[in-house]
VOGU-3710 file (C-alpha; in Angstrom, 3 decimals, decimal comma):
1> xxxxxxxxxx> 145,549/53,834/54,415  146,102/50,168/54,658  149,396/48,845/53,113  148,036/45,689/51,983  151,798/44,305/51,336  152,023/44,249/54,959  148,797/42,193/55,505  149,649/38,441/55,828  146,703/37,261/57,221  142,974/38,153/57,502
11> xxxxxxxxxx> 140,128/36,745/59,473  136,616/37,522/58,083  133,907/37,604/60,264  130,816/36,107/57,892  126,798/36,350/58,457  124,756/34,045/60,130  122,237/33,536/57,079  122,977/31,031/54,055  121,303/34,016/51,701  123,186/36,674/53,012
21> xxxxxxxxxx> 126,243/34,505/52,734  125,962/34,016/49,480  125,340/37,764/48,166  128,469/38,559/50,295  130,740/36,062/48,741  131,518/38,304/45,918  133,169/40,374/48,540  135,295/37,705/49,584  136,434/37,648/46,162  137,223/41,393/46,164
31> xxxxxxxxxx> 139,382/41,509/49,154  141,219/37,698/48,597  142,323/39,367/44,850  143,466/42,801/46,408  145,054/41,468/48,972  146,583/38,431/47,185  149,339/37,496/48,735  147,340/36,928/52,349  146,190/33,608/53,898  142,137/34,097/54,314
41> xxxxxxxxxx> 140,382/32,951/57,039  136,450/32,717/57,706  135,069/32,979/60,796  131,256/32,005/60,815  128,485/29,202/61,411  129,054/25,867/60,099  126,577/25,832/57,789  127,994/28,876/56,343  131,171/27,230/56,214  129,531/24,678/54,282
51> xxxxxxxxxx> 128,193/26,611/51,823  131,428/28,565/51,028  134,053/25,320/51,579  135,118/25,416/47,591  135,213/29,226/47,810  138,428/29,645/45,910  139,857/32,762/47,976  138,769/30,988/51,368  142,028/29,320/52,671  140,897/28,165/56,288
61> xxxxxxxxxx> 137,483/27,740/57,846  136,983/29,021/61,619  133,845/27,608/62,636  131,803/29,427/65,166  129,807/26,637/67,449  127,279/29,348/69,475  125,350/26,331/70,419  128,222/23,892/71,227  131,643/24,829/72,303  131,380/28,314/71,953
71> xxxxxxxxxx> 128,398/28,917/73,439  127,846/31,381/76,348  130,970/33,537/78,392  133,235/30,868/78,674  132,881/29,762/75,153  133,573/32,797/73,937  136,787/33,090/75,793  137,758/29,920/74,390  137,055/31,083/70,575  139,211/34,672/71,275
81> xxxxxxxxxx> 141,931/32,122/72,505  141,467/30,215/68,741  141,537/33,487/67,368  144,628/35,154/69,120  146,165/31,417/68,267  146,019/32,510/64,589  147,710/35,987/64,825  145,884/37,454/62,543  146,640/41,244/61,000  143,354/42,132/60,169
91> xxxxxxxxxx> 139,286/41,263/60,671  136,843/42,428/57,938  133,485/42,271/59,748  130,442/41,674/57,310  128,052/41,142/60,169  126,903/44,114/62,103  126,826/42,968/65,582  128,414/44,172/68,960  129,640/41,048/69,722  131,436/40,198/66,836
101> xxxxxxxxxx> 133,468/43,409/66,992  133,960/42,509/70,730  135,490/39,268/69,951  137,877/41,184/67,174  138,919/43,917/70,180  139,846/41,140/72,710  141,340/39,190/70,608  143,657/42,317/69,824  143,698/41,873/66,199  145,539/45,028/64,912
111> xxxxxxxxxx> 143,313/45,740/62,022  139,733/45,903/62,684  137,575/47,043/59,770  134,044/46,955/59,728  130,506/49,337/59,495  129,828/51,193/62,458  126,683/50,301/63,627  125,083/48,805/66,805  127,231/51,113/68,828  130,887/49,085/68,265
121> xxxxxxxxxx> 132,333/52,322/66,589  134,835/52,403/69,137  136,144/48,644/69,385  137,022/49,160/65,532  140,125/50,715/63,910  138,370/51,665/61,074  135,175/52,090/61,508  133,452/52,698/58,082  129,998/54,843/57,712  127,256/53,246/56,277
131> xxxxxxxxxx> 126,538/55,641/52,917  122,868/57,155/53,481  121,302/55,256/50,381  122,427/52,037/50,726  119,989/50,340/52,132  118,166/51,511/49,364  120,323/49,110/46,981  120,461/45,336/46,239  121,828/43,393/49,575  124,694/42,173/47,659
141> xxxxxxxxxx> 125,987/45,893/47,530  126,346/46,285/51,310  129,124/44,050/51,343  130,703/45,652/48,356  130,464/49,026/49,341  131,887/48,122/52,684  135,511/48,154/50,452  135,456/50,861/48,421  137,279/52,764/51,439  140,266/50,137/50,361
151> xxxxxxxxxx> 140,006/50,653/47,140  139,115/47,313/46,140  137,783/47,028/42,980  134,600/44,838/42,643  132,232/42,890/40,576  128,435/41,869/41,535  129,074/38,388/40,495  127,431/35,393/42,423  129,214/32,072/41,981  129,170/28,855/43,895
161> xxxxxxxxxx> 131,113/25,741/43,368  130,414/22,076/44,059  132,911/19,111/43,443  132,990/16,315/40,655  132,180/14,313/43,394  129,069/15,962/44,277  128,013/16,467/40,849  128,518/12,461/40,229  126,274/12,089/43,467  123,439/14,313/42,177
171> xxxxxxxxxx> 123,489/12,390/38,843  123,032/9,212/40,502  120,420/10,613/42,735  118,190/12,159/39,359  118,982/8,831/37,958  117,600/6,654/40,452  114,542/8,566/41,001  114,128/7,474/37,317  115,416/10,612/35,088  116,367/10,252/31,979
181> xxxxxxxxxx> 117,772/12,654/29,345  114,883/14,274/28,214  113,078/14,639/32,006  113,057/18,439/32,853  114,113/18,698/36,916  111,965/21,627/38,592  112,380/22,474/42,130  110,369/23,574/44,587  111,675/25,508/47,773  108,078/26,428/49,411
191> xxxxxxxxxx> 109,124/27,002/52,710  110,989/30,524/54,321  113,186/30,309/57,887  111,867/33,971/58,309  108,470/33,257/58,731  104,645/32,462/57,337  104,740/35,818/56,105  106,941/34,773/53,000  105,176/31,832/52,205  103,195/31,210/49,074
201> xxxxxxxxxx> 100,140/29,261/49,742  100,685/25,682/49,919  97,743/24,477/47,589  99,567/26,946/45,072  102,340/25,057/44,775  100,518/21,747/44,484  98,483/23,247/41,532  101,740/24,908/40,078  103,354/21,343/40,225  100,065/19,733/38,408
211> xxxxxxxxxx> 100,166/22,340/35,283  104,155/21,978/34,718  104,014/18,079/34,818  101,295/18,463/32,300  103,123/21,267/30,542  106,400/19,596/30,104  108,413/16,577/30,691  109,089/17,259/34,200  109,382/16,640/37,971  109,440/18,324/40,597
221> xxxxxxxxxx> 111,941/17,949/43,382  110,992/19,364/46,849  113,634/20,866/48,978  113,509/22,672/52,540  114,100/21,637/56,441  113,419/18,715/58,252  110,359/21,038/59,895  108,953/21,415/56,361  108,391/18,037/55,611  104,719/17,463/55,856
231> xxxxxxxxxx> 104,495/21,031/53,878  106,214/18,779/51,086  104,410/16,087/51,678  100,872/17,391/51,534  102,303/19,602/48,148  103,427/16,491/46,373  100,389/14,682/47,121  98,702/17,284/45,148  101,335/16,079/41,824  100,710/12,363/42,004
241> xxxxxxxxxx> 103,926/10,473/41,065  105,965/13,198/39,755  107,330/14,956/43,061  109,715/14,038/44,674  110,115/14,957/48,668  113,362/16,080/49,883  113,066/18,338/52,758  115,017/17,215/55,084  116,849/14,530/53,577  119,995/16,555/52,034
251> xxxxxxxxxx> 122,966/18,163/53,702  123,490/21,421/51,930  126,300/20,712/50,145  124,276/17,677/48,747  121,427/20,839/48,413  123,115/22,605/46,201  124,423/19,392/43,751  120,692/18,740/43,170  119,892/22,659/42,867  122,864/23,103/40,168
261> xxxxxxxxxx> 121,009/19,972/38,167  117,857/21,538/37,683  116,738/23,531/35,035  114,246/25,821/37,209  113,748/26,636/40,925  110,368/27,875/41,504  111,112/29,532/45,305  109,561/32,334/48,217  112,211/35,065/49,083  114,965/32,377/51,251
271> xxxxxxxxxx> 118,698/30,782/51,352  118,146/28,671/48,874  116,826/31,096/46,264  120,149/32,958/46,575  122,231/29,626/45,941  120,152/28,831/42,864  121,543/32,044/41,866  125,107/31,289/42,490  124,925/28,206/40,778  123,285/29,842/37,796
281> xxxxxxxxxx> 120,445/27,872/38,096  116,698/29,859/36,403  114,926/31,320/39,472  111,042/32,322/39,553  110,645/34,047/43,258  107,199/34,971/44,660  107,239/37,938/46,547  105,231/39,605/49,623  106,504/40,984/52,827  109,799/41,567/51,831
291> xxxxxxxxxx> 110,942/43,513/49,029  112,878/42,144/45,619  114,720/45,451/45,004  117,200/45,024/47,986  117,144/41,157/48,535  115,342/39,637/45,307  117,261/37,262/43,179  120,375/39,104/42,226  120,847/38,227/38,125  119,627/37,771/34,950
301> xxxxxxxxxx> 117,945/34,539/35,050  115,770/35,584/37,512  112,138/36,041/37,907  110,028/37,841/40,667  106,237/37,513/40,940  104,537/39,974/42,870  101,722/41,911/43,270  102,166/45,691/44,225  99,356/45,828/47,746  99,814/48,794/50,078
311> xxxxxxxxxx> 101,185/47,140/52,933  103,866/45,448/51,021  107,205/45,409/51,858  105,986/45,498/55,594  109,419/42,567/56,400  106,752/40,967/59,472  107,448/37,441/60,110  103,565/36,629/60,066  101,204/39,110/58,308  98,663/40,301/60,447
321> xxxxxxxxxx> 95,918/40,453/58,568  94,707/38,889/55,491  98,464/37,827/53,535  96,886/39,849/50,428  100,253/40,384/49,479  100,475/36,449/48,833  97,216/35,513/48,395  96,690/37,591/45,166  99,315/35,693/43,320  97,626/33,632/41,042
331> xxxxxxxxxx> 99,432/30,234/39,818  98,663/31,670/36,134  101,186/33,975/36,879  103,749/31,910/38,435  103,126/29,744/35,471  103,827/32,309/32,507  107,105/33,314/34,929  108,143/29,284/34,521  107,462/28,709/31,239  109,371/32,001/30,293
341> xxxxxxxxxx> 112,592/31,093/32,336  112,599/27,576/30,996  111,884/28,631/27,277  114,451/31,584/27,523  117,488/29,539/29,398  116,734/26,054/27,095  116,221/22,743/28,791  116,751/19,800/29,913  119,873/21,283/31,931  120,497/17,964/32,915
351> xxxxxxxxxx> 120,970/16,679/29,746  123,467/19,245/28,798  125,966/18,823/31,625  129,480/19,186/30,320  132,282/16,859/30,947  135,764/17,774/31,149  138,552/15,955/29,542  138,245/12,875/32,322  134,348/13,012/31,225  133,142/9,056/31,013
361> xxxxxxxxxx> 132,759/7,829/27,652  132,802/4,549/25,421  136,190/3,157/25,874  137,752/0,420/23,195  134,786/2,021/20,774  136,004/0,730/17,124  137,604/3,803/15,328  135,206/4,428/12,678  133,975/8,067/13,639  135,164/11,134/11,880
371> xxxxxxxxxx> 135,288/14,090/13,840  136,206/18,064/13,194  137,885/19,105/16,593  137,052/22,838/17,020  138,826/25,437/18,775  136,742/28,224/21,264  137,870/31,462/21,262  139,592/32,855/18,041  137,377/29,981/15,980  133,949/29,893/17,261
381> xxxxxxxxxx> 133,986/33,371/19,185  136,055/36,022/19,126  139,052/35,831/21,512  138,426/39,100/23,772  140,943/38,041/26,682  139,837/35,262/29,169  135,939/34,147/27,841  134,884/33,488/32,000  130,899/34,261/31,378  128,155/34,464/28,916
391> xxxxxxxxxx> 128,262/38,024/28,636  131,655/38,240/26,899  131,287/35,391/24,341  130,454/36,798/21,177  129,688/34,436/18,254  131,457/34,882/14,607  129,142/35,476/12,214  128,096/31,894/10,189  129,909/29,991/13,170  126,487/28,092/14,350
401> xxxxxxxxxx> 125,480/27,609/11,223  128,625/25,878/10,258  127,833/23,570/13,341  124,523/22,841/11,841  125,958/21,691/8,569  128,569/19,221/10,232  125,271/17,987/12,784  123,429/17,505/9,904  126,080/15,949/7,721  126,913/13,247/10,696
411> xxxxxxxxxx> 130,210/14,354/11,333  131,158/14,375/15,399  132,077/18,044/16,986  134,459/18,131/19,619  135,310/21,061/21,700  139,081/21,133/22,448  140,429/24,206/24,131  143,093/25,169/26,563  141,604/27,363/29,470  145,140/28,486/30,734
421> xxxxxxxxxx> 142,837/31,470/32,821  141,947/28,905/35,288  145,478/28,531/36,024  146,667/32,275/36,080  143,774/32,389/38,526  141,879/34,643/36,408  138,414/31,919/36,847  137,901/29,143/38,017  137,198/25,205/36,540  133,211/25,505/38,169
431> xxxxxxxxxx> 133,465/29,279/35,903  134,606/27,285/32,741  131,932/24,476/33,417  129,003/26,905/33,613  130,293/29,283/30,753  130,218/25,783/28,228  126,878/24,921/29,580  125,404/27,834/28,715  127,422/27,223/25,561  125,574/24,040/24,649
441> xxxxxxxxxx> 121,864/25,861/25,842  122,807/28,546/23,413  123,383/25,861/20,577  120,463/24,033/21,150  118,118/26,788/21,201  120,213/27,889/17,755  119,215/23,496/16,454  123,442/22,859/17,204  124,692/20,831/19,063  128,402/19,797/20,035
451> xxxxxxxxxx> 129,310/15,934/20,777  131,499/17,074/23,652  133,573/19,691/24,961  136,904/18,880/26,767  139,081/21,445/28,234  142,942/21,794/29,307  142,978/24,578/32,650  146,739/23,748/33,226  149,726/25,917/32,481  153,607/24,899/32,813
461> xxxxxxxxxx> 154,357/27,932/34,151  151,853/30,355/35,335  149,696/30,012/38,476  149,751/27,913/41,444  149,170/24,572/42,357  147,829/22,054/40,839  146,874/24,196/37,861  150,844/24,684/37,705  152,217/21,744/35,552  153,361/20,748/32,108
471> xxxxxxxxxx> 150,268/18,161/31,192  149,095/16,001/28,574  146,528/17,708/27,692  147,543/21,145/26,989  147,495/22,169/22,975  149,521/21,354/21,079  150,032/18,022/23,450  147,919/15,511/22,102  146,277/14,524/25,661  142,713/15,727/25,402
481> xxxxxxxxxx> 142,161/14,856/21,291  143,329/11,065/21,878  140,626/11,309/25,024  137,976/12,685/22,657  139,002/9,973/20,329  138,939/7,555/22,188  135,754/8,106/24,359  134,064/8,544/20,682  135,739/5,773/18,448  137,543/8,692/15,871
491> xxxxxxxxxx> 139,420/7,869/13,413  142,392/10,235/13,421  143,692/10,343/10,094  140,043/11,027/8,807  138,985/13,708/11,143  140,078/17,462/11,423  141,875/20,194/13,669  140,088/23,292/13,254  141,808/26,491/15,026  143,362/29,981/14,684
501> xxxxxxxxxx> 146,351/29,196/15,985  149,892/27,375/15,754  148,891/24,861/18,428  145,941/23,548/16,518  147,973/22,958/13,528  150,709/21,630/15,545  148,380/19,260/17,297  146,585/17,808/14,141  150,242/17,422/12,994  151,078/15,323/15,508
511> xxxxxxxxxx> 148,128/12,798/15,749  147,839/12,628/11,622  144,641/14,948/11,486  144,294/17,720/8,644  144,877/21,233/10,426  142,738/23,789/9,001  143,840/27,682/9,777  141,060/30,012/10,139  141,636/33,714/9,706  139,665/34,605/12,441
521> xxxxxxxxxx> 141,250/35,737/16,015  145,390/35,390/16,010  144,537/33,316/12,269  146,708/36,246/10,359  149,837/36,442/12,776  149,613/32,385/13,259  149,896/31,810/9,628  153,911/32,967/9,373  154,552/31,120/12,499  153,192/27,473/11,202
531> xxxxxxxxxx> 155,140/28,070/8,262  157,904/28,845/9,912  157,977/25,699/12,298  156,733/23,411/9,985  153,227/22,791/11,005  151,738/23,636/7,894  147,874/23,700/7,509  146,116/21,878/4,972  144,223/25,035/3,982  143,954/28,353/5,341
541> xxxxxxxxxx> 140,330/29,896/4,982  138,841/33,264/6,223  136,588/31,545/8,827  134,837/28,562/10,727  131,900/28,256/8,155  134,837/28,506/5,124  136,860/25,575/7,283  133,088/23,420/6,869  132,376/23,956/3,127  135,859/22,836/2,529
551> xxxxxxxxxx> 135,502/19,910/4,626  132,060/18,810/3,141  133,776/19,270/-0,678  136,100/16,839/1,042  133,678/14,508/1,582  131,870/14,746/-1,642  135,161/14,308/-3,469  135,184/10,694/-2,227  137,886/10,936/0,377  135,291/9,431/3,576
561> xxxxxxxxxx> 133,731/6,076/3,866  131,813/6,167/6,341  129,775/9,751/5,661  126,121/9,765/3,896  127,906/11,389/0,558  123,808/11,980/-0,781  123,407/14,191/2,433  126,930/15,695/1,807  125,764/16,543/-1,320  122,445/17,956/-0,881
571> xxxxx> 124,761/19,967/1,904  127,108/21,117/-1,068  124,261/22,512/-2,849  122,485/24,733/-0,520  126,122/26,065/0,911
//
């Protein structure tokens, strides 16, 4: 057994292809969390260093030139010289080949730990069986089940990160290409490094292009090498004016800020299918030679097409005979697969990109708004621990509806929460980004929608740097509401603080809001505690859509100027 208090620093050995790299990055994951107080190290391509640079349990990047510096015998002595440099106490091999177990043996790291194929069981320390039926499984679990021997615990979780900085880039790319708010961004990934054999006809893809430009307000953006730019070229001459050609033309990290902006990728089996995926990004795949099982999109907002033909999965680079497999996908059927995934997932996702509390808005706006600033968990969801995905947000019953009521009524609803998990470690800021804009999809597909959502992931205590800090912006500091208020024109002292909790009272204390206590989440242990430190709420009520009709009675009493009191009416009467 491995006594993981005694391992300092690791060096993992990554694959060679950007899909496999990102179906093993929840294994990185895995071992940086079990192993959490060790420096982690990746050893692999550059372009695989690329793709996982914001991997938030990757510490240092090794980069392994094969066609530059390390290339041939006496490049390789000159990378087990880089390696030995680093004095590492353990390599976790996720690719299977001799030579990368060679390189751990000479460069006499003690811990070697990796499958034992391609004959290398004996330059490994632990050399780990491969379990009969694995291969049998999704890809994703043949790095997982690599650890189980070291009792690392696990999730099957893809996620990628990009920067603000590449997200602001994107942005201005969609927006000079002339999108706008309502344009739906499709992409198009027709190409496959494996071979022909993956390939869905190119006329296909033309036609497919035609029918969702027609369908919906859309264009298409189409991605792949620099040697697949005439097969985008000749594809977007079949969608006059509403393709866009960018094979080529992006770096990958520039890639996958365009990917993470659109609200479909219509893709063969390839890399960039499996970074859709991590960036949560709606996949349709089309299917042949290879099979979806063990290395189809890995998720629940994906889609395969395929057609079941004897010879499929035969995994041939270039099919041999007629490409039936291929051939016999119709575009009606990639079609239904599109419309589905962009009906079920809600568009445009451009449109719906979050901010965070540095989010640009209308500074010096005249203070006329009024706004109810709502709490997350504990007001509009139940508080179950850390809310870090979709699956564990549940709503409270009557919670969107009491959104609808304040959209319809006028009034502006602002998010403001504290997301201390981001500090503890427990997600990350890219988690919290994706988890609210699947928030606002939800809404929208519900007729809801929230004016803006602005988050606080610091904590003065817990966590590491620079999540570490005492902040502004943290509840019941006033940081993020005077942001909101100021990048919407609120008027304070006409608006509301809607939460379960001390802080929320505490905070509409101190910028002259009404606080109003909901019941809901820590609501029943909170209410002592305001008492008791004199942050009173205005009312206490059982729950979020209890907190509106109180508000809107407000209104109707004659309290608000500047709110439609016939609409607040009408509103009083139906509620």
């Amino acid at each position: 057994m491995i006594n993981r208090e005694s391992i300092q620093k690791i060096l993992i050995r990554g694959t060679n292809w950007i899909g496999d790299s990102v179906l093993a990055s929840p294994a990185i994951t895995a071992i940086g969390k079990h192993f959490e107080k060790a420096e982690i190290t990746l050893l692999a391509k550059p372009h695989v260093g690329d793709l996982l640079s914001r991997h938030p349990f990757i510490h240092h990047h090794l980069h392994f030139e094969d066609q530059g510096k390390h290339r041939g015998f006496l490049g390789k002595r000159k990378l087990i010289h880089e390696i030995k440099e680093k004095s590492f106490d353990m390599l976790i091999l996720f690719q299977n080949s001799f030579e990368s177990a060679l390189l751990g043996f000479f460069s006499k790291i003690p811990i070697r730990y990796g499958y034992r194929t391609d004959g290398r069981r004996f330059l490994l320390t632990h050399p780990i069986p491969v379990p009969r039926d694995l291969l049998k499984k999704h890809h994703i679990y043949y790095y997982l089940e690599l650890l189980k021997p070291l009792n690392i615990k696990s999730e099957p979780s893809l996620t990628l990160e990009t920067s603000k900085e590449e997200d602001e880039w994107a942005d201005e790319q969609l927006q000079s290409l002339g999108g706008s708010e309502e344009n739906i961004w499709i992409g198009f990934n027709p190409g496959a490094a494996y071979g022909t054999a993956k390939r869905w006809p190119m006329e296909r893809f033309s036609e497919l292009g035609r029918k969702l430009v027609q369908g919906y307000p859309a264009k298409v953006l189409l991605f792949g090498t620099q040697e697949e730019e005439i097969l985008g070229k000749k594809i977007a001459e079949g969608i006059p004016g509403k393709a866009v050609v960018l094979n080529g033309k992006t770096t990958l990290r520039q890639l996958m800020a365009l990917l993470k902006k659109c609200d479909l990728l219509v893709t063969n089996d390839s890399g960039p299918m499996h970074v859709a995926m991590g960036l949560k990004v709606p996949v349709v795949a089309i299917f042949g030679s290879t099979d979806p099982k063990t290395t189809g999109p890995f998720g629940r907002a994906g889609i395969v097409v395929k057609r079941e033909v004897v010879c499929s999965p035969c995994q041939l680079r270039v099919c041999p005979i007629d490409h039936r497999c291929m051939e016999w996908v119709t575009v009606g059927e990639v079609f239904t697969a599109a419309a589905k995934c962009l009906e079920e997932t809600g568009f445009p996702r451009w449109k719906t990109s979050v901010k965070n509390e540095s989010s640009v808005g209308a500074k010096g706006k005249q203070v006329t708004e009024v706004a109810v600033f709502l709490d997350r968990d504990g007001t509009l969801n139940k508080d179950v621990g850390y809310v870090d995905r979709r699956e564990r947000m549940a709503f409270y019953p009557r919670s969107i509806a009491a959104i609808q009521l304040l959209n319809q009524a006028g009034i502006k609803v602002l998010l403001v929460t504290n997301q201390a998990g981001v500090a503890r470690g427990i997600m990350t800021e890219a988690a919290v980004q994706t988890l609210h804009r699947e928030l606002v999809r939800l809404l929208k597909r519900k007729g809801a929608f929230l004016d803006g959502i602005y988050y606080c992931p610091h904590h003065p205590e817990a966590g590491n740097s620079p999540y570490t800090q005492v902040c502004q912006c943290r509840k019941p500091a006033p940081g993020l509401i005077e942001k909101a208020s100021q990048e919407h024109g609120i008027d304070l002292r006409r608006s509301y603080v809607v939460g379960d909790k001390w802080s929320d009272m505490e905070l509409a204390r101190r910028v002259g809001a009404r606080g109003i206590l909901v019941l809901t989440g820590d609501g029943n242990q909170e209410v002592h505690r305001c008492i008791r430190n004199g942050s009173k709420a205005e009312v206490v009520v059982p729950d979020l859509y209890e907190a509106v009709q109180w508000i809107l009675r407000d209104f109707s009493a004659g309290g608000q100027r500047d709110i439609n009191p016939t609409k607040v009416t009408e509103l009083n009467l139906k509620i």
